[in-house]
C-alpha positions as CSV (number, residue, x, y, z in Angstrom):
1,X,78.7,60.5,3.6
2,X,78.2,63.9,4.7
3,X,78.3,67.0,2.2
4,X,77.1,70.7,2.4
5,X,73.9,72.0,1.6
6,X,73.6,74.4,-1.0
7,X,72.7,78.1,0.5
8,X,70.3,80.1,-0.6
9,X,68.6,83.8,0.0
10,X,65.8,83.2,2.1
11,X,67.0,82.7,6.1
12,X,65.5,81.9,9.5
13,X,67.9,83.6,12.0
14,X,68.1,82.2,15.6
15,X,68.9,84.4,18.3
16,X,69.6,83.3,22.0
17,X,69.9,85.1,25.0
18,X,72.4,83.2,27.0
19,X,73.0,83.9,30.9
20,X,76.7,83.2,30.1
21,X,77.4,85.8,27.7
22,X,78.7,88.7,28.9
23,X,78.2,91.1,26.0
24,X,74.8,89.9,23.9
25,X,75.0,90.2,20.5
26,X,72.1,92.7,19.5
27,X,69.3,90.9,17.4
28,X,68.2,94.4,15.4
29,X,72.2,94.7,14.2
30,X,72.2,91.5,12.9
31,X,68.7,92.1,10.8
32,X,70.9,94.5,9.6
33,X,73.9,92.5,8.3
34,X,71.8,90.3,7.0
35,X,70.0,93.2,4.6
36,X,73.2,94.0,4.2
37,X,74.3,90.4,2.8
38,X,71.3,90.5,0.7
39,X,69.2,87.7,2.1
40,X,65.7,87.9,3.0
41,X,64.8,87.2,6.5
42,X,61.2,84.9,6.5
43,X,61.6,84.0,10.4
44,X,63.6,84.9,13.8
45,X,63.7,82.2,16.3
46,X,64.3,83.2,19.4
47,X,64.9,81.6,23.3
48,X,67.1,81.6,26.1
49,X,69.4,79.6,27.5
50,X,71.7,79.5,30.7
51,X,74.5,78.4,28.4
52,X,74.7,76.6,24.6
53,X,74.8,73.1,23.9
54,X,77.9,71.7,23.4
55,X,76.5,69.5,20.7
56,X,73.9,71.8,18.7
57,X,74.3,74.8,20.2
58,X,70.4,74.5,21.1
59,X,68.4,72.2,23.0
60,X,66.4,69.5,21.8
61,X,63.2,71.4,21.9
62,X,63.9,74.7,20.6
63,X,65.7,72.6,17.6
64,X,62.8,70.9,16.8
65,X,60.8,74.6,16.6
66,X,63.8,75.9,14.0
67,X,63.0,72.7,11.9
68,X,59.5,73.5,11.8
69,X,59.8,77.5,11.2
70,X,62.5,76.2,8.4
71,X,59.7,73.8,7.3
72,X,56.6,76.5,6.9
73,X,59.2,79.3,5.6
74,X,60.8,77.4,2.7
75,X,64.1,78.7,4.2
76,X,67.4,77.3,2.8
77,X,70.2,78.9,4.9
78,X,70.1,79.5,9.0
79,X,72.1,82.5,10.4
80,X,73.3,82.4,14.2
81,X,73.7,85.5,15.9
82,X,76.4,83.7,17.8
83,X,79.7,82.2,17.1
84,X,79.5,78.5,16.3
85,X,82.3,75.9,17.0
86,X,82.9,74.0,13.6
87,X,81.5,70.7,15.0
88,X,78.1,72.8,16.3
89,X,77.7,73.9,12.7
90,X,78.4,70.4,11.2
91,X,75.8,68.7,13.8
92,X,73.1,71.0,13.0
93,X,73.6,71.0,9.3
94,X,73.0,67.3,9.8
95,X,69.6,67.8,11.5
96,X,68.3,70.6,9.8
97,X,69.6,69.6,6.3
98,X,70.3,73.1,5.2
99,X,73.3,75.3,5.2
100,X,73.7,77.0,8.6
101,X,76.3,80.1,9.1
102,X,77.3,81.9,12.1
103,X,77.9,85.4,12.7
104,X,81.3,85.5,11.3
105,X,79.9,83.7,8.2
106,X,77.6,86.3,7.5
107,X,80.4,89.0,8.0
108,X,82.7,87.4,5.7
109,X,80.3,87.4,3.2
110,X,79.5,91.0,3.3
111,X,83.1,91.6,3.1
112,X,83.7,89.4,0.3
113,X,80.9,90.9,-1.8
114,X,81.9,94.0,-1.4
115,X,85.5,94.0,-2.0
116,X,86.8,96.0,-5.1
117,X,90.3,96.3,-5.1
118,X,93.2,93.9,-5.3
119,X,94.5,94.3,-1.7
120,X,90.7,93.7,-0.1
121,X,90.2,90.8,-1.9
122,X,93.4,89.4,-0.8
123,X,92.4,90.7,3.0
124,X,89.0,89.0,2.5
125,X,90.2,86.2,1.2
126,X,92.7,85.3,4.1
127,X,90.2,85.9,6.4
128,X,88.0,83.2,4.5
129,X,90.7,80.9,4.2
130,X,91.7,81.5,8.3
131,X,88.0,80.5,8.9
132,X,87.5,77.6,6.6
133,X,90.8,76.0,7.6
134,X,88.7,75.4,10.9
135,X,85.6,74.2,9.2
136,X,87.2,71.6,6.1
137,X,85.9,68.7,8.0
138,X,82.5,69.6,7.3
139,X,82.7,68.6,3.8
140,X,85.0,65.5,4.0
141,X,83.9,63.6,7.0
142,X,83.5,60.5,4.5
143,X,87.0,60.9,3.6
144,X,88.5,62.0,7.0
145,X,90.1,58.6,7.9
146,X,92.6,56.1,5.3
147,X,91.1,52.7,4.8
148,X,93.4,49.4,4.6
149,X,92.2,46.5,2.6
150,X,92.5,46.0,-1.1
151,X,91.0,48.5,-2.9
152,X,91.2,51.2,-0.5
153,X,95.0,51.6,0.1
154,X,95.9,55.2,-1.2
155,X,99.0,57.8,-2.1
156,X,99.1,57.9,2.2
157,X,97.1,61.7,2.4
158,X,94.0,61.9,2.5
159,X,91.5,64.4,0.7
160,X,91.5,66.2,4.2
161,X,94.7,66.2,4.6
162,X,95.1,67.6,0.7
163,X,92.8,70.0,1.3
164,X,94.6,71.3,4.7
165,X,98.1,71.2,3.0
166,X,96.1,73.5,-0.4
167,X,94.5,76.1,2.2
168,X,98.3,76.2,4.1
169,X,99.8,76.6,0.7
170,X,97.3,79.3,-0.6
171,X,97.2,80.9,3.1
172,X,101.2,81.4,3.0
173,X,101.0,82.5,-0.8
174,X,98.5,85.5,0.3
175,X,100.2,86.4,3.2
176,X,103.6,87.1,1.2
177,X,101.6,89.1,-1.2
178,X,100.2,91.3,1.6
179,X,103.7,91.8,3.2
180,X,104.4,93.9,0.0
181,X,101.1,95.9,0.1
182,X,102.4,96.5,3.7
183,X,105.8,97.0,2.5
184,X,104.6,100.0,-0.3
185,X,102.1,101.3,2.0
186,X,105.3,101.5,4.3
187,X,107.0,103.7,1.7
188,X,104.2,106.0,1.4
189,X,104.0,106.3,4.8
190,X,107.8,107.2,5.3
191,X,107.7,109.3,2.2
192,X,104.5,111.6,4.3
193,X,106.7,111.3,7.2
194,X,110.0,113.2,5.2
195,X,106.8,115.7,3.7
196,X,105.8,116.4,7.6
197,X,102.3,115.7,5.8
198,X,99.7,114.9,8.8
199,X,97.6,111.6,8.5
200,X,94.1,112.2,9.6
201,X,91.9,108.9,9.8
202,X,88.4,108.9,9.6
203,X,87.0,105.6,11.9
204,X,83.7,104.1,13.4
205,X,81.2,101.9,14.3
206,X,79.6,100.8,10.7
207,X,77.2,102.7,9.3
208,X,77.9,105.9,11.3
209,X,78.1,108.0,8.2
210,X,82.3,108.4,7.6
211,X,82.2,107.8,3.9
212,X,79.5,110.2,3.1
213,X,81.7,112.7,6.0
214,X,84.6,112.0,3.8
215,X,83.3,112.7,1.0
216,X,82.2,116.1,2.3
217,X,85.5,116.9,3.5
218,X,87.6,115.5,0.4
219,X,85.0,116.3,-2.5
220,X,85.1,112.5,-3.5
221,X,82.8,110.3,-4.9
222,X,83.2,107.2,-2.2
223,X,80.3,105.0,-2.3
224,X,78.0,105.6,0.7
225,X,74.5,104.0,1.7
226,X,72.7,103.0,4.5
227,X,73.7,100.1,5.2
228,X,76.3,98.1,7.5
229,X,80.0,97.6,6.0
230,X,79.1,99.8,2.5
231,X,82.7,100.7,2.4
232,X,85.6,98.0,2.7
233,X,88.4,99.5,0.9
234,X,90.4,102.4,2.1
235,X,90.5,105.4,0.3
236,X,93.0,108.3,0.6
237,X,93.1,111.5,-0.4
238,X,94.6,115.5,0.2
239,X,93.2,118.2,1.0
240,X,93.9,121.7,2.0
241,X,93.5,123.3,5.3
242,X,94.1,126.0,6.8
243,X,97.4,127.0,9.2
244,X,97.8,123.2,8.3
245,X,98.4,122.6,4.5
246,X,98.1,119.9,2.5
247,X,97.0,116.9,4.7
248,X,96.0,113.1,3.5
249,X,92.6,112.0,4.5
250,X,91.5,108.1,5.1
251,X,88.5,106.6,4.8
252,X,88.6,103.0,6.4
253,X,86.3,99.8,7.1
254,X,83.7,100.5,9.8
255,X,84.2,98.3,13.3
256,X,81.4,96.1,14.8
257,X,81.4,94.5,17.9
258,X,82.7,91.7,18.2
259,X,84.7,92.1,15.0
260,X,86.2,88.6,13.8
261,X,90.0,88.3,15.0
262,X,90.6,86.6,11.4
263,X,89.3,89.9,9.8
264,X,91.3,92.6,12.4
265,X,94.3,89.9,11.3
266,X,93.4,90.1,7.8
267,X,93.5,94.4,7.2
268,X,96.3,94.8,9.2
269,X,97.9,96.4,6.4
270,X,94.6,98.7,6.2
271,X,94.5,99.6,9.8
272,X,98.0,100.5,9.8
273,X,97.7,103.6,8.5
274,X,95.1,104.3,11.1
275,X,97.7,103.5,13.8
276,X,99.8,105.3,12.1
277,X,97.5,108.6,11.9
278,X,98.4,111.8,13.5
279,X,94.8,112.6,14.1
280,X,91.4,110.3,14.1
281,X,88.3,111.5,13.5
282,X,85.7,108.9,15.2
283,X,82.5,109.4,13.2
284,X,79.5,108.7,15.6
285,X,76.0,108.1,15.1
286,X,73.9,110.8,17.4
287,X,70.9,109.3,17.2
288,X,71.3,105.4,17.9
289,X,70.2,104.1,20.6
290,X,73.2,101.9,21.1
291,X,75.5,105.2,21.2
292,X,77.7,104.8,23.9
293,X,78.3,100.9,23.6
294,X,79.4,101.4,19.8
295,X,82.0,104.0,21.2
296,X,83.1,101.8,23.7
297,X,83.3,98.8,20.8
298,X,85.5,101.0,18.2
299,X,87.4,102.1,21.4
300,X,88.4,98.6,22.3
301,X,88.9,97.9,18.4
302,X,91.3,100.5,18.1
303,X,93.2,99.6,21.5
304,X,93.1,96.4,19.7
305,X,94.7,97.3,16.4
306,X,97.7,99.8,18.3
307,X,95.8,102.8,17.9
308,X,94.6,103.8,21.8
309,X,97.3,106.4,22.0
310,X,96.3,108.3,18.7
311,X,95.0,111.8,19.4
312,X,91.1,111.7,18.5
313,X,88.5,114.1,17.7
314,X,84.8,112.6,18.0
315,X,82.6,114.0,15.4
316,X,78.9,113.4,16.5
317,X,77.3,113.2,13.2
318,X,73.1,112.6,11.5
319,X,72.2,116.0,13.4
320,X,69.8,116.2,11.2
321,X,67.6,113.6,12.9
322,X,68.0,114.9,16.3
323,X,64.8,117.4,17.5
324,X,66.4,120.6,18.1
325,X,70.0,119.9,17.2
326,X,72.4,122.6,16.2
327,X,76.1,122.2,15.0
328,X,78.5,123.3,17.5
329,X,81.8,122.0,18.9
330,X,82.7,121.2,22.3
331,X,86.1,122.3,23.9
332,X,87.9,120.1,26.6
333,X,89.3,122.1,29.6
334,X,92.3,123.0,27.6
335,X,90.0,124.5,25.3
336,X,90.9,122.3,22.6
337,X,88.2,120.8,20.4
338,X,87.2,117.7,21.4
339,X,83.4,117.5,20.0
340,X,81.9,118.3,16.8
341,X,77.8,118.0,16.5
342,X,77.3,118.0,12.6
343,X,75.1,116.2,9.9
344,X,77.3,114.8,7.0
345,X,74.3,114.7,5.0
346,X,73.3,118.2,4.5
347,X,76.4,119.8,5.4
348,X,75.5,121.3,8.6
349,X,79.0,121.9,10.7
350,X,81.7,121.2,8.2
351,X,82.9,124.7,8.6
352,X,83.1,123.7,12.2
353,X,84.6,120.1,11.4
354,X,87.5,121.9,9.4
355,X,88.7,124.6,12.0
356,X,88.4,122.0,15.0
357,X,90.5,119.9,12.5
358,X,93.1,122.5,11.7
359,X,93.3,123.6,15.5
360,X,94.0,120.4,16.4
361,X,97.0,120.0,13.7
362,X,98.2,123.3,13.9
363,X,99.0,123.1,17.6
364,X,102.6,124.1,16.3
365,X,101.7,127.7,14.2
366,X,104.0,130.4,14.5
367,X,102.5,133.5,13.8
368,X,104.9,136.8,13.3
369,X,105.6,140.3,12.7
370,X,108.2,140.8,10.7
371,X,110.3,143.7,9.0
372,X,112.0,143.4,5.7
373,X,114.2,145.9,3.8
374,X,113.9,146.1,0.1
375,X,117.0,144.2,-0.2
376,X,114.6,140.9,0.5
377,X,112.2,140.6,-1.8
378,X,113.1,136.7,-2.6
379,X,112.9,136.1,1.0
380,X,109.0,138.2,0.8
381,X,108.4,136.0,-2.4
382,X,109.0,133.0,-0.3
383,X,106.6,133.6,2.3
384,X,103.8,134.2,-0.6
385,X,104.8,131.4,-2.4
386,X,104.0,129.4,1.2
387,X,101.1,131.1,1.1
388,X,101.9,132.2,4.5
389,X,101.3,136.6,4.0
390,X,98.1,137.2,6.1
391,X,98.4,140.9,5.6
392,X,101.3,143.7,4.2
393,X,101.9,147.0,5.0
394,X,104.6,149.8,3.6
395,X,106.4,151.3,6.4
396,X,107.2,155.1,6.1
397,X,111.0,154.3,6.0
398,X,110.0,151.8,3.1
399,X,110.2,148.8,4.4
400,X,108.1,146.4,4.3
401,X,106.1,145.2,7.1
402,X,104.6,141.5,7.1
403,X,102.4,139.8,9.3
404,X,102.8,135.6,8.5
405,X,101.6,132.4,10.1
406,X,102.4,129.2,8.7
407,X,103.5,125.6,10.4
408,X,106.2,125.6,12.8
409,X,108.0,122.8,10.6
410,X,107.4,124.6,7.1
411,X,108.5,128.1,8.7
412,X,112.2,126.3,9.9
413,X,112.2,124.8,6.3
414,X,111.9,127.9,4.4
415,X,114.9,129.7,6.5
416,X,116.8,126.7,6.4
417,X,116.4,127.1,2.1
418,X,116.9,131.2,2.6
419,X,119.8,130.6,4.6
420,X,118.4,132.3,7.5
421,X,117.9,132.0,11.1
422,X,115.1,133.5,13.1
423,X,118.3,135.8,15.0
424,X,118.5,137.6,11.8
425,X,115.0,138.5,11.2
426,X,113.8,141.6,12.3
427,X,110.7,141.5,14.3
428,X,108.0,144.1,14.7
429,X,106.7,144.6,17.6
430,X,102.8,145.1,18.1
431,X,102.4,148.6,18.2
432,X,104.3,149.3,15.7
433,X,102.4,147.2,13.4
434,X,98.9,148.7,14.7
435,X,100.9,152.5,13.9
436,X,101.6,151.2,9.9
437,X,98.0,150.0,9.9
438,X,96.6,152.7,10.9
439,X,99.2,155.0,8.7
């Protein structure tokens, strides 16, 4: 009989540097998740290895160190900075007699502990349920076969087979629940689309800083901390910008490399709204060293997740810990605004952050010069009511001389709702509004 050890907060993690991999896991992010997990690191066991065991993942040798570190650290749980195959997990849990986890273990736990709302729980717990359907072996290998002879003949299912059919069951029941999230999220979505209201989608690599960003930006109170995965939840809210209007902003889970399939599978419904964004900020940490490969991981995420094509607008953020950095934005050769260097911390930029943002949404302003008769003053009230007047001047003939800029969409609304089309408007041309200013 075979059962699972009991897991504690103390760990040895093992890290190997394997000639096969092509993209190493990184030993320093993994400290990292593990902090973030809240268990205590007592020991790192590292090696290398042309490839892993088929067996135990390790060889003979460096599995007789990990019982001894486990042995003089009092450790009760061993974290892999690798992805285990159920049976490499079960073997070594057999010689090691503790609870071993791999890396997507100790992700999953993250994400279940910090799950708050009723939709991320249901995300996390698929994702658990995906893995473990894998992994149920583990725990019933002295049940995995039926026995004949009297006193053994059962119902004809195992406990295994109970348990598989329960996880299906369960797995099915959470997956129709998520199809209406999906659904309603949907609706909002469509209901944005009928409001021309843009979607920008704040995204990175974990722990780059986007909810303490967003929280600039929106005036929330999203939890933020130093630490990998703080937010799991989406949040949304409006804002206000200029030449834009109101606009919905969205926090979302950071990426990691090597993000588990089960968990991109598992907040699909989350990351839609991200693939459904008209902009996405990508919220980057200046000063890691692991810069560019994180951009390249939340690039591949994204691509991933059916988001490659979304216009993006990389905000390098945590100026503040960068000798001699100033805020500033960097223009591509259109001279749009394709950079912006600011710390989310102590504010430094956001001005900066807001017009790039509003640039890059108001792509389609119209900005006029128009002349109205005192016959239309609803049509004048209008335009203030869209908050759309950017200056007025009285004509000497009495009219009334306007200068407006406002989207392109909400400008063909508000005629359509006057009755008007732009043939019947009177423009002004540009001297003659520099003449009435200067009148």
């Amino acid at each position: 009989m075979f059962e699972r050890p009991d897991a504690g907060e103390r760990a040895v993690l093992v890290h190997i540097d394997l000639d096969s991999e092509a993209e190493p896991e990184n030993i320093e992010e993994f400290r990292e998740l593990v902090h973030a997990a809240g268990v205590e690191t007592v020991a790192v066991v590292t090696g290398s290895r042309n490839q892993p065991s088929a067996r135990q993942f390790l060889g003979s040798g460096k599995l007789e160190e990990l019982r001894g570190v486990l042995g003089e650290g009092q450790a009760d749980v061993v974290l892999f900075n690798h992805t285990l195959s159920p049976s490499q997990e079960r073997n070594l849990e057999r010689e090691l007699r503790c609870r071993v986890l791999d890396r997507t273990g100790v992700i999953l736990d993250i994400f279940a502990q910090r799950a708050r709302t009723h939709e991320g729980k249901l995300q996390v717990e698929l994702a658990q349920l995906e893995h473990m359907s894998t992994r149920l072996i583990r725990g019933w290998t002295h049940l995995e076969r039926q026995r004949g002879g009297i006193g053994q003949r059962g119902p004809g299912e195992t406990q295994l087979e109970t348990d598989r059919r329960l996880l299906r069951g369960r797995i099915k029941q959470i997956n129709r629940r998520l199809d209406k999230v999906r659904r309603q999220r949907e609706q909002g979505r469509r209901a944005r689309r009928r409001r021309d209201m843009p979607v920008v989608s704040l995204v990175g690599y974990t722990n780059a800083g986007k909810s303490t960003l967003f929280n600039r930006m929106t005036t929330s109170g999203v939890f933020a901390a130093d630490q990998l995965f703080a937010t799991l939840d989406p949040t949304v809210r409006r804002v206000e910008l200029p030449d834009v209007g109101p606009v919905v902003m969205a926090d979302t889970v950071g990426f990691i490399r090597h993000l588990p399939h089960t968990l991109v599978e598992a907040f699909r419904a989350t990351l839609e709204e991200t693939r459904e964004a008209s902009l996405l900020i990508h919220v980057i940490d200046s000063e890691d060293p692991r810069r560019d490969e994180n951009i390249e991981q939340v690039e591949a995420v994204l691509s991933e997740i059916g988001a490659g094509s979304v216009p993006i607008l990389e905000v390098y953020n945590k100026i503040d810990l960068l000798p001699g950095a100033t805020a500033h934005v960097d223009r591509d050769e259109s001279g749009q605004p394709c950079r912006v260097w600011l710390s989310a911390a102590t504010g430094e930029g956001l001005e900066l952050l807001n017009d790039a943002v509003a640039e890059r949404l108001a792509e389609d302003v119209v900005h006029h010069y128009l002349k109205l008769d005192p016959s239309s003053g609803r049509l004048r009230a209008r335009f203030y009511e869209a908050g759309a007047v950017v200056s007025e001047r009285i004509l000497r003939s009495g009219e009334v001389a306007l200068e407006v800029r406002m989207q392109a969409r909400d400008w063909h609304q508000l005629l359509g709702r006057a009755g008007l089309s732009e043939d019947t408007l009177e423009a002004l041309p540009d001297e003659d509004w520099l003449a009435a200013a200067n009148g």
